[in-house]
C-alpha positions in Angstrom: -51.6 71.0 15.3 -55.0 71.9 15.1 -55.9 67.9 15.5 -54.2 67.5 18.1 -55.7 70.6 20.3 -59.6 69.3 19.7 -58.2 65.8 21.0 -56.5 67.1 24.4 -59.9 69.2 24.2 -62.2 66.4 24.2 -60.2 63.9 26.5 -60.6 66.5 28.6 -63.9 67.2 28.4 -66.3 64.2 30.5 -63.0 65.1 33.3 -64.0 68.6 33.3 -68.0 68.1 33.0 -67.5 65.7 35.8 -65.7 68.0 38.4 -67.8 70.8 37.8 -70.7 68.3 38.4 -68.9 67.4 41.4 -68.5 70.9 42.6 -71.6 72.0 42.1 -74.0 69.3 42.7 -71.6 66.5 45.1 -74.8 64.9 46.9 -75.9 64.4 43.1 -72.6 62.9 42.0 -71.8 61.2 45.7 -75.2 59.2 45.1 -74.1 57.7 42.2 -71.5 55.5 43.7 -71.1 53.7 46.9 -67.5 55.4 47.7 -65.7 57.7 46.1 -63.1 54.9 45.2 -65.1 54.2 42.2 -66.0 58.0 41.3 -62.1 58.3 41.2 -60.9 55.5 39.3 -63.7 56.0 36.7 -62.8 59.4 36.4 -59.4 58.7 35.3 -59.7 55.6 33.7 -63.1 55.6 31.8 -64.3 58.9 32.4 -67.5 58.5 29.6 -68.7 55.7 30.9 -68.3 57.5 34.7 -69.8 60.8 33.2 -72.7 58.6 31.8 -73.1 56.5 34.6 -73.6 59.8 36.9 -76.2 61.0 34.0 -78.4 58.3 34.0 -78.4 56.6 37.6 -80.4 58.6 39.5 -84.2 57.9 37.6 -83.2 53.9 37.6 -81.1 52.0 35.1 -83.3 50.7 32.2 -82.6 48.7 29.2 -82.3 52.4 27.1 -79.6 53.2 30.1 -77.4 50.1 29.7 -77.4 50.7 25.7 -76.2 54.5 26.5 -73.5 52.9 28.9 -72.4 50.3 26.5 -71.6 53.1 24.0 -69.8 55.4 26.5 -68.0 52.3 27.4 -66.9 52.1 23.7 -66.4 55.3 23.3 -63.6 54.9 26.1 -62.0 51.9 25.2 -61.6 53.4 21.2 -59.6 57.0 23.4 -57.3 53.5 24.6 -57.4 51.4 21.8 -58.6 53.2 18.6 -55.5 54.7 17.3 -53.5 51.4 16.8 -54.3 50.1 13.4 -53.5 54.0 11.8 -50.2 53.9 13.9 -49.4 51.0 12.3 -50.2 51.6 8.5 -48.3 55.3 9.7 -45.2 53.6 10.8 -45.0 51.0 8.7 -44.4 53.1 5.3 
């Protein structure tokens, strides 16, 4: 039970950081992305890589920046993709 709480907790968590950014600071968030079409889809679909993408454009995207992207970008597909193989080896004894 306890497992499960900390993981609704953390998928949560860039969703939350991101609309309290939002409510807060919008001209911050706003500049990040051309339309809000974007904001909105990254928020529900990869919302790390969206969270990170809002930390680090506004001083320039560097070579350091794309690294931190590429792992928020992992970190989002493993919420998607990670839990296969242990389903498997669970359901399969």
């Amino acid at each position: 039970m306890g497992c499960c709480l900390f993981a609704i907790i953390l998928a949560g968590a860039p969703r939350f950081a991101l609309f309290i950014w939002y409510l807060f600071q919008t001209r911050y968030v706003s500049a990040a992305f051309n339309n809000l079409i974007w904001a909105f889809v990254g928020f529900f679909f990869l919302p790390w890589t969206t969270l990170m993408w809002v930390i680090v454009y506004p001083g320039g995207i560097s070579l350091v920046n794309w690294i931190f992207l590429g792992i928020a970008f992992l970190v989002d597909m493993g919420t998607y993709f990670g839990g296969g193989k242990s389903g498997r080896e669970r359901y399969a004894s």
